[in-house]
C-alpha positions as CSV (number, residue, x, y, z in Angstrom):
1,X,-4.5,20.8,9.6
2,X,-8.1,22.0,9.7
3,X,-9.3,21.6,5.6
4,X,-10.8,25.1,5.7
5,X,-8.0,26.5,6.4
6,X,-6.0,25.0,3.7
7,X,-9.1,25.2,1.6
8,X,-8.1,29.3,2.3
9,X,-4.5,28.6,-0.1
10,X,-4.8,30.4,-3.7
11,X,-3.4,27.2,-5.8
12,X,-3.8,29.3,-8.5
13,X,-3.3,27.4,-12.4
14,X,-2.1,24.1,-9.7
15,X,-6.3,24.2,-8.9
16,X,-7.3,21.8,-12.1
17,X,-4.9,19.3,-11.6
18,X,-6.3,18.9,-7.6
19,X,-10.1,19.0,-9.0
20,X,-8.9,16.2,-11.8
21,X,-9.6,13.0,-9.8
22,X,-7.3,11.1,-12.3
23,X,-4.3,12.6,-11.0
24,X,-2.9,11.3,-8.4
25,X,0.4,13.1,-7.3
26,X,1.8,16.6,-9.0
27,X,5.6,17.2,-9.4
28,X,7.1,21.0,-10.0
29,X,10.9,20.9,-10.3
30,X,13.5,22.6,-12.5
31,X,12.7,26.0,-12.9
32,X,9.7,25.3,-14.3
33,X,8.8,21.4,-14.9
34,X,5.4,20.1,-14.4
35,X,5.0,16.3,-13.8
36,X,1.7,14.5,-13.0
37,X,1.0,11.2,-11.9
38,X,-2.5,10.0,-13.4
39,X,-4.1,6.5,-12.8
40,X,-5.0,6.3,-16.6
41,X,-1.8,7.3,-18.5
42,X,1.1,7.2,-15.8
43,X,3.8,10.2,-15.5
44,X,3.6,12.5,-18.0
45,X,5.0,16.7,-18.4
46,X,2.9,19.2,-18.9
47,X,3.6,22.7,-20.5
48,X,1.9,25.5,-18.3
49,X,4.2,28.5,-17.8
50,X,2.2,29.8,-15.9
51,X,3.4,27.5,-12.7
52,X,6.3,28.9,-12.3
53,X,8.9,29.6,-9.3
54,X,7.4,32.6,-7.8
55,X,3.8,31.0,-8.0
56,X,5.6,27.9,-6.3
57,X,7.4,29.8,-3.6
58,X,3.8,31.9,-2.9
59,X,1.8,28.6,-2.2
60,X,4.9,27.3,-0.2
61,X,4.8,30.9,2.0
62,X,1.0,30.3,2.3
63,X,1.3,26.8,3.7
64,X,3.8,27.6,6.5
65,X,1.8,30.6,7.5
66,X,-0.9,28.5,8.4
67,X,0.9,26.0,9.4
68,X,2.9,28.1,11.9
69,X,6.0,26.8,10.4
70,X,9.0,29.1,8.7
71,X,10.5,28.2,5.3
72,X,13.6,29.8,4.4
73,X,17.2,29.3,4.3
74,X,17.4,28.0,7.9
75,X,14.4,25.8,7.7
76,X,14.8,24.5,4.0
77,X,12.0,21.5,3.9
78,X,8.0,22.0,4.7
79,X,5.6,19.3,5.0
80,X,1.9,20.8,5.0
81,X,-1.0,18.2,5.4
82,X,-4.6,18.6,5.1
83,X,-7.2,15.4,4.9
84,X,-6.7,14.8,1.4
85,X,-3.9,16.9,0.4
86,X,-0.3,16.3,1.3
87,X,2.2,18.3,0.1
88,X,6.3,18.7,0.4
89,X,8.4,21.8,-0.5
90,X,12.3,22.3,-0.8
91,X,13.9,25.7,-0.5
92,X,15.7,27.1,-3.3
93,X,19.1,27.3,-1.1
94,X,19.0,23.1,-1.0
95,X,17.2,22.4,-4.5
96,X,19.9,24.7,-6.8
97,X,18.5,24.4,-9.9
98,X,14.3,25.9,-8.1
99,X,12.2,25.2,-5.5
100,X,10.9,22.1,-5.5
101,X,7.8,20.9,-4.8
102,X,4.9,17.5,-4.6
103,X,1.7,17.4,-4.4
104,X,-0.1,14.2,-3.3
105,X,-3.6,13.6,-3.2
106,X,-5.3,11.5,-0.6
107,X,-8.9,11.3,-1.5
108,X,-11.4,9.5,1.4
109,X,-12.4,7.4,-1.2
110,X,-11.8,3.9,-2.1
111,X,-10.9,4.2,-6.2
112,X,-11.2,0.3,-6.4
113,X,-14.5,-1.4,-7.2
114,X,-15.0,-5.4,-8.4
115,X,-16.8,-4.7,-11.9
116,X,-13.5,-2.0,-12.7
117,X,-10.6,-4.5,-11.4
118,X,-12.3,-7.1,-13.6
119,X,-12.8,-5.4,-16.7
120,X,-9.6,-3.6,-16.3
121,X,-7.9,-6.6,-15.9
122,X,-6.0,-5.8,-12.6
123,X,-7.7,-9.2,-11.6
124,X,-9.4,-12.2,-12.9
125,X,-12.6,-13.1,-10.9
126,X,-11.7,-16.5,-9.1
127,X,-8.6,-14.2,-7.6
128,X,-10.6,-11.5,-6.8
129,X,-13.3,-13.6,-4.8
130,X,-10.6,-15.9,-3.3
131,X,-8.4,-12.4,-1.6
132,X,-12.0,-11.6,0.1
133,X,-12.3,-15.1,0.8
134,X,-8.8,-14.5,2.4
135,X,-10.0,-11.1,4.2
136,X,-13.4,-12.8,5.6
137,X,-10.8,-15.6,7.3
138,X,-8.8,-12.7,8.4
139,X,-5.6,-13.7,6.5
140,X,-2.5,-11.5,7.7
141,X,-1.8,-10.1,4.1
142,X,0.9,-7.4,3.5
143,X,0.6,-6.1,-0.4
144,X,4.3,-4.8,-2.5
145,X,5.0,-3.5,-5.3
146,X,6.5,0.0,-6.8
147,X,6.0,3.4,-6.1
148,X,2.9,4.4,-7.7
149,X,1.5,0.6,-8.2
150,X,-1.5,1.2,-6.0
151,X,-0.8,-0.9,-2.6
152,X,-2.3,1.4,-0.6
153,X,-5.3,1.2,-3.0
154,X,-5.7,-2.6,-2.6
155,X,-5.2,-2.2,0.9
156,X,-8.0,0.5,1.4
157,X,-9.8,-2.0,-1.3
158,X,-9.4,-5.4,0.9
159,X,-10.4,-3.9,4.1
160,X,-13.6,-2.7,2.4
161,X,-14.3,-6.3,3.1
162,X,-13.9,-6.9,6.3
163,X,-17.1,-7.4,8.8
164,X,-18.9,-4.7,9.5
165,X,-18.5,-5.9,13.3
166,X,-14.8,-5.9,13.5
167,X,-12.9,-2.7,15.0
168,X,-9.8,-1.3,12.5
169,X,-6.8,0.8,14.0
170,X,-5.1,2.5,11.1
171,X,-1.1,3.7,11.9
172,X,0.1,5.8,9.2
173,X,3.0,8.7,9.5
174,X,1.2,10.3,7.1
175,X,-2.5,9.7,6.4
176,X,-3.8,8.1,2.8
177,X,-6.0,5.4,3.9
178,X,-9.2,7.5,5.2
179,X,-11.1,4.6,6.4
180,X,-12.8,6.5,9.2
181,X,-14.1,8.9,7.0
182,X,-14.8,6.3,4.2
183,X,-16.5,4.4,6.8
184,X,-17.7,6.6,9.7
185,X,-20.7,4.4,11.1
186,X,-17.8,1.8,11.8
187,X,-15.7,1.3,14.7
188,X,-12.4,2.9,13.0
189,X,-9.6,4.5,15.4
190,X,-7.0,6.8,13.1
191,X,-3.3,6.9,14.9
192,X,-0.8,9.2,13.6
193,X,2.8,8.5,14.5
194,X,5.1,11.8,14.6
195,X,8.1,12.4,16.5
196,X,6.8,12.3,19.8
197,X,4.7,9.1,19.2
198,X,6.6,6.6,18.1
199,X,5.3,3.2,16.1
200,X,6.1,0.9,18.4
201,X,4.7,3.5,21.4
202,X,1.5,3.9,19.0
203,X,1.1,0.4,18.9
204,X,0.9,-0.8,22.8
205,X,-1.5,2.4,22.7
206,X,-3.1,0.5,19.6
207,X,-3.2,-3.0,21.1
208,X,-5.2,-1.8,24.7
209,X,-7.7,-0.2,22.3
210,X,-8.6,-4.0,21.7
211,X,-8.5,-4.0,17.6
212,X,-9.6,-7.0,15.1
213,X,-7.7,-5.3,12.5
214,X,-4.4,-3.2,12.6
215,X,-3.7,-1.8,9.5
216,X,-0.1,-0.5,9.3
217,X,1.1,2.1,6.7
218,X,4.2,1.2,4.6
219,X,6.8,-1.1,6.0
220,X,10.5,1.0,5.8
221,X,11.9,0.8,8.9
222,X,13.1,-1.6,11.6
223,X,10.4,-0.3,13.7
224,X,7.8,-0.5,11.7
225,X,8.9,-4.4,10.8
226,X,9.1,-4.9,15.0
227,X,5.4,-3.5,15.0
228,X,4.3,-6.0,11.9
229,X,5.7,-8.5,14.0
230,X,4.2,-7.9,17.5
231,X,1.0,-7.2,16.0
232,X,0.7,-10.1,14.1
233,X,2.2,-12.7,17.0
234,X,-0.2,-11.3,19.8
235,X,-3.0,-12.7,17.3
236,X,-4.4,-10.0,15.5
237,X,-4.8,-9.3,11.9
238,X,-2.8,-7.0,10.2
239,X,-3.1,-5.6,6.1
240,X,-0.2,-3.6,5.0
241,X,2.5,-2.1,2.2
242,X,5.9,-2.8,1.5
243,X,8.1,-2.0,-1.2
244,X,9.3,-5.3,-2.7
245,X,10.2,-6.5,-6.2
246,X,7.7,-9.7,-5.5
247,X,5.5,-11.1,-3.1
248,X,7.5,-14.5,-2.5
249,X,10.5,-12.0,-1.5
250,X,8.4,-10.0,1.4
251,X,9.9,-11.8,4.3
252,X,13.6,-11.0,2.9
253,X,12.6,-7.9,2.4
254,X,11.5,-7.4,6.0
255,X,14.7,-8.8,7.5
256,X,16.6,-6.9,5.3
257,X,14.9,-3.4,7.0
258,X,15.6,-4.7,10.4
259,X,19.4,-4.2,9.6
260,X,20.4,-6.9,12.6
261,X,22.0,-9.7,13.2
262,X,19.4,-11.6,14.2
263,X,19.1,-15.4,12.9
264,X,17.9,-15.3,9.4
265,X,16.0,-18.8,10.0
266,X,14.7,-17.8,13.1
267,X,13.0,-14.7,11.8
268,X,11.5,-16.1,8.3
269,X,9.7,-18.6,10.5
270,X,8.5,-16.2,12.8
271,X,7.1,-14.2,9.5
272,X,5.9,-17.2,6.8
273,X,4.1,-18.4,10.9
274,X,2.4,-15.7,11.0
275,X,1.7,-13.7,7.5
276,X,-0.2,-15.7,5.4
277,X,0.1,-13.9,1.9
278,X,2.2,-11.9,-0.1
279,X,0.4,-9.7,-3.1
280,X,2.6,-8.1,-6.0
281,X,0.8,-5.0,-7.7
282,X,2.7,-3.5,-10.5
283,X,1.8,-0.8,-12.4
284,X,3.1,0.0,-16.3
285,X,2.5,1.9,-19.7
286,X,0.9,-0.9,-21.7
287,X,0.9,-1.0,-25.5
288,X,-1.6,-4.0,-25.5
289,X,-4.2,-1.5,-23.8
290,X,-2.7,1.8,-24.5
291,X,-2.9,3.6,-21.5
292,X,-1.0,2.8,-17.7
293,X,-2.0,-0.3,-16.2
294,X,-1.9,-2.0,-12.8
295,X,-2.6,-5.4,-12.1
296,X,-2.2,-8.2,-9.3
297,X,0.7,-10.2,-10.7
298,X,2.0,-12.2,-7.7
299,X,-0.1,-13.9,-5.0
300,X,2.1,-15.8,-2.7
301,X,1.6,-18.0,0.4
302,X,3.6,-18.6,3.2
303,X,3.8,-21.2,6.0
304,X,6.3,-23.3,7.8
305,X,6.6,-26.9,7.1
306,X,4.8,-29.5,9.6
307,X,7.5,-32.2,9.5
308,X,10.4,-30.4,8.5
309,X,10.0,-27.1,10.2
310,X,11.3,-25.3,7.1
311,X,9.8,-21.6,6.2
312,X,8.4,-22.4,2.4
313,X,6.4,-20.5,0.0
314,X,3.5,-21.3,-2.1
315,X,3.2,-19.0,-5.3
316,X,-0.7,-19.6,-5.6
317,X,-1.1,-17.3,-8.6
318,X,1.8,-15.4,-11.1
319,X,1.0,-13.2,-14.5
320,X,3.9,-12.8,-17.0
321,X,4.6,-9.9,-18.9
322,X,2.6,-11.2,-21.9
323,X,-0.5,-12.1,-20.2
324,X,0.2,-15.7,-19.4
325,X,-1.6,-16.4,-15.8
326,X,-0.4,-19.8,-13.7
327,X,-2.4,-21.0,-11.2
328,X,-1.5,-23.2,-8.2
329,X,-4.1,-24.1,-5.4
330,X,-3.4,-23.0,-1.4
331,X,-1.7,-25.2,1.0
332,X,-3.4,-27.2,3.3
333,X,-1.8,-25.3,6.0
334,X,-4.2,-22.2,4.3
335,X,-7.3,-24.1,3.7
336,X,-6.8,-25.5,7.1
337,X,-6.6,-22.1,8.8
338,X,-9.3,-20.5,7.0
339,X,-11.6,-23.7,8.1
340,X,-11.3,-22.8,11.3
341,X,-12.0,-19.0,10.4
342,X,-15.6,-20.4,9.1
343,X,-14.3,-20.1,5.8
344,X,-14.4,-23.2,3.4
345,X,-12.5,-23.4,0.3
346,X,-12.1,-26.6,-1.8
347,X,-8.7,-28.4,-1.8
348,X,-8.7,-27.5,-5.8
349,X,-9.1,-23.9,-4.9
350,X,-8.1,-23.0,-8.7
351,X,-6.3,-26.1,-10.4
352,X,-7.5,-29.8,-10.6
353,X,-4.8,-32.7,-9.5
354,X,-4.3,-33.9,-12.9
355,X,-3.7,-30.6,-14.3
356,X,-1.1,-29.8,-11.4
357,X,0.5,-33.3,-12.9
358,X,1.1,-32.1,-16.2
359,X,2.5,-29.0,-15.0
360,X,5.1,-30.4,-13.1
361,X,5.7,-32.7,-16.3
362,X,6.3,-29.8,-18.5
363,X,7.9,-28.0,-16.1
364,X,10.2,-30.7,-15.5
365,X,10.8,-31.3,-19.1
C-alpha cells in the first residue's frame, strides 16, 4: 500500500503512540482496552477514553476504503499494510465483546546498536564480536525466542554485518525487516509471499536471483521449514526466526512444524549438517534493572559427529535467570568451517582447557 495514502488515515488520539518510537505494537480490545507494547517497560494498559469503538471502527472503514477491501459482517477480518505500519482488525460480529484491533510498527530502522546491547546487557562483548565473527564466516544462524523478544531485531541486527559485496533476498509474508530501505546502495531483493506466491514458489524464484544471503521471515509452517531446508542444502546462507523455548531445541522444533513422518534421525542430521547456531533472545520485566529487558541467553551449536555420525549440540554460551553466564568454547567442526570462511578463531574461543576441567569436575560432583 502506497505510504501516502495510508499517511491520508485520521488515527486520531492512536497518532502519539505511532510517533512514540518506544512502542512497538498497540492492542484495542474490550470495549475500550488500550494495550501497548514498548521496548523499555513491556505491556502495559493505558486509560484514554477517548479510543473508543466508534473511533476504532472509523480507522478500520478508512483502511478498507483504500485498501479496496470490505469489512463487515460477511468479510469479518482486515489486514492493511503500509511500509512501516501493519495493522489487523476483527469485526464486531466475530469479536462479541468490540472490535478488535493491532497495531504493529515496522520502522526501516535497525533499533540495535553494539555500545546499547552492551551497556544494556543483552550481550557481553566477547559474544557480541564472536556472532559477527559467525556472520563474516557466513554461519547459517536461525534466532528463537518469545513473542515480543526481539528476533527479528537481532536478525535485522546480524545482517547489518554482513559484506557489503554480498546480495540479500529477504522472504517475509508480512514485511518487518526493511533491509532495502535500511540499506538501499546494497544489492537487497524484497519477496513477499501471499496467496498466489507461495514460499517454496518464492524461493526457486529466490534461488535463480543468485543470492549470498536468504533471509527467511519466521519459521511456522511445514513450508517454510522445507524452504529453510532447501536453502540452506543448495549452499547458501540463511538468518532466520522461530518460536522456540531454547536454542538447543530449534531442530525439534523444526520437525515438529513439518507434522510428517519422516525419520526423526534423518532429518536432525540434515539440520545440525547444515545450521550452524541456535540463539535464544528472551525478553522480561526485570526488578534488578527496573524496566523490560531482552537479552541473548542461549547460543547453541550444532553439528553431526565425525566418527559416530550422531546429530549433537554444543551449548557455547547460557545466562540463568540470576545473571550467572557459562561459557563453553566452539567445536572444532565450527572453528574448522569458519577457517575455511577466512575466519580464524582460537581453539579457546571463550574458556581455557583447565578451566573447562574444573567445570566438568564440579559439574560432575
Amino acid at each position: 500500500m502506497d505510504n501516502t495514502i495510508f499517511d491520508q488515515i485520521d488515527f486520531g488520539p492512536l497518532k502519539e503512540f505511532l510517533d512514540n518510537d518506544d512502542i512497538t505494537d498497540v492492542s484495542y480490545s474490550n470495549g475500550g482496552m488500550v494495550w501497548l507494547k514498548t521496548l523499555s517497560q513491556g505491556v502495559f494498559r493505558v486509560d484514554r477514553p477517548e479510543i473508543n469503538n466508534e473511533l476504532m471502527e472509523k480507522i478500520a472503514f478508512q483502511c478498507s476504503n483504500v485498501m479496496g477491501k470490505t469489512f463487515n459482517m460477511a468479510h469479518p477480518f482486515l489486514d492493511a499494510e503500509s511500509a512501516e505500519l501493519r495493522l489487523n482488525f476483527v469485526h464486531d460480529s466475530i469479536a462479541t465483546n468490540g472490535i478488535a484491533c493491532v497495531i504493529r510498527k515496522t520502522p526501516a530502522k535497525i533499533r540495535l546498536n553494539k555500545e546499547k546491547l552492551i551497556n544494556e546487557n543483552y550481550v557481553s562483548l566477547p559474544l557480541h564480536d564472536f556472532l559477527f565473527k559467525c556472520v563474516e564466516g557466513h554461519c547459517n544462524i536461525i534466532v528463537s525466542g518469545e513473542t515480543g523478544s526481539g528476533k527479528t531485531e537481532l536478525v535485522k541486527y546480524l545482517a547489518s554485518h554482513t559484506k557489503e559485496n554480498e546480495k540479500i533476498i529477504t522472504i517475509e509474508d508480512t514485511l518487518e525487516l526493511h533491509l532495502d530501505r535500511i540499506f538501499p546502495h546494497r544489492d537487497i531483493v524484497a519477496m513477499k509471499t501471499n496467496n498466489i506466491a507461495s514460499y517454496s514458489e518464492v524461493l526457486v524464484t529466490c534461488m535463480r536471483q543468485n543470492p549470498r544471503w536468504i533471509l527467511l521471515s519466521e519459521v511456522r509452517s511445514a513450508e517454510a521449514v522445507t524452504a529453510v531446508r532447501n536453502s540452506i542444502s543448495s549452499g547458501h546462507n540463511i538468518l532466520s526466526t522461530i518460536h522456540s523455548d531454547k536454542a538447543s531445541g530449534i531442530p525439534m522444533r523444526l520437525y515438529s512444524l513439518l507434522e510428517t513422518n519422516l525419520d526423526v534421525d534423518q532429518f536432525l542430521k540434515s539440520i545440525h549438517r547444515y545450521i550452524h547456531l541456535g540463539i535464544h533472545v528472551k525478553g522480561y520485566m526485570s526488578k534488578q534493572y527496573g524496566r523490560f529487558q531482552r537479552e541473548i541467553v542461549e547460543v547453541c551449536e550444532f553439528y553431526v559427529d565425525d566418527e559416530t555420525n550422531e546429530a549433537k549440540s554444543n551449548v557455547i554460551y547460557s545466562k540463568s535467570m540470576n545473571g550467572v553466564e557459562v561459557y563453553h568454547n566452539p567445536s572444532a567442526h565450527l572453528l574448522d568451517y569458519l577457517d575455511a570462511q577466512g575466519i580464524y578463531l582460537p581453539r579457546e574461543t571463550f574458556v581455557k582447557e583447565e578451566e573447562q576441567m574444573k567445570e566438568a569436575v564440579v559439574e560432575a560432583v
